[in-house]
C-alpha positions as CSV (number, residue, x, y, z in Angstrom):
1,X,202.7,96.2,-35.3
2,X,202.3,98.5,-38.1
3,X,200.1,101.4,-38.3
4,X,197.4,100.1,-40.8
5,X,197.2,97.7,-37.9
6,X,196.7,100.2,-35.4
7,X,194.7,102.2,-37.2
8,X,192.2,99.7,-37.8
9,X,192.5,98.6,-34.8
10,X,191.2,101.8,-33.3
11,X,188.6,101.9,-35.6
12,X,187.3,98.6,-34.3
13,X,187.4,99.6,-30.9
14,X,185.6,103.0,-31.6
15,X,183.0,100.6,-33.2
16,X,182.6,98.3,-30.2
17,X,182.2,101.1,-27.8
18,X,179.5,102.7,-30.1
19,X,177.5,98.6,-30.0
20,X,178.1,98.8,-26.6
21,X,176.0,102.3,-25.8
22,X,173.4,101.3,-28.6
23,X,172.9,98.1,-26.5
24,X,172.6,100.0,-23.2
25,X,170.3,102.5,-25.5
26,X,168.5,98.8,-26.5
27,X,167.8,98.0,-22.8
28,X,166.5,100.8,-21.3
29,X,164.0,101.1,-24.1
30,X,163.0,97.2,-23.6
31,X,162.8,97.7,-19.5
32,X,160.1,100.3,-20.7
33,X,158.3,97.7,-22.5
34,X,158.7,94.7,-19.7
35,X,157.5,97.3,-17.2
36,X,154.5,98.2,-19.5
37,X,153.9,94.7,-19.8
38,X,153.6,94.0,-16.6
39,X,151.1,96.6,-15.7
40,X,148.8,95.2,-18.6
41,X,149.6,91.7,-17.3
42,X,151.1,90.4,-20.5
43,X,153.8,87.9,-20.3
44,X,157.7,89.0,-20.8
45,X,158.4,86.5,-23.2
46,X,156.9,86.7,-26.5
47,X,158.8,83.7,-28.4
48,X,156.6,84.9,-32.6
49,X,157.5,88.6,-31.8
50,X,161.0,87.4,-31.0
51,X,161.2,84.8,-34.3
52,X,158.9,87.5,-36.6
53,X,162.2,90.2,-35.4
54,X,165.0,87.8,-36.5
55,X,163.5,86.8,-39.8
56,X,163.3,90.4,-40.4
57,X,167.1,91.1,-39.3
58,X,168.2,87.8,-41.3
59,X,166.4,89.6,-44.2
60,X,168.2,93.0,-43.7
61,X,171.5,91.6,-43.8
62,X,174.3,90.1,-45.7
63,X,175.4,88.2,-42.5
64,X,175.6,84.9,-41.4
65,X,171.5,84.4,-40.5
66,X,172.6,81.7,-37.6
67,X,175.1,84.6,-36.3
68,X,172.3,87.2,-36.6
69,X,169.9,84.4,-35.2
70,X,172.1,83.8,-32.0
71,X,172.9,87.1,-31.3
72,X,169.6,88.3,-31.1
73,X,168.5,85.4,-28.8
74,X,171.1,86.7,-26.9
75,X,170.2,90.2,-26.8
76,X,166.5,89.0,-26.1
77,X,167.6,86.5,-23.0
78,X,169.4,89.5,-21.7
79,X,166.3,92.1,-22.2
80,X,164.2,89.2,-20.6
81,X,166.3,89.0,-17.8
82,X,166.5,92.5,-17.1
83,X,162.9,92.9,-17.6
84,X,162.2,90.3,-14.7
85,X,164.3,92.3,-12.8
């Protein structure tokens, strides 16, 4: 393998490791909310808050709007899940 390669490669990996800790960040401030939520009684799940913050992603990006779509049902089913928690 070359070093471009490697170099790059390293790169990406610095850049997955900082996803990864804004993810973590992403949780813990969405356990907040589901914990809020369910002191106020409201319900986990709010499916136009969730559609209303993927329009606006699709809108912000240059990406693939059925990648940006899935991924952030992703990230929501996994804040869901931990909310219930």
């Amino acid at each position: 393998m070359n070093d471009k390669i490697r170099f790059l490669r390293k790169d990406v990996g610095t850049i997955d490791k900082e996803l990864l800790n804004l993810l973590e960040k992403r949780f813990e401030i969405t356990q907040k909310i589901g914990k809020d939520k369910k002191e106020k009684g409201f319900p986990i799940e709010d499916i136009s808050k969730e559609k209303e913050i993927i329009d606006g992603k699709i809108k912000d990006t240059h990406l693939n709007s059925k990648f940006i779509e899935e991924l952030f049902k992703t990230i929501f089913r996994e804040s869901k899940r931990r909310q219930e928690d």
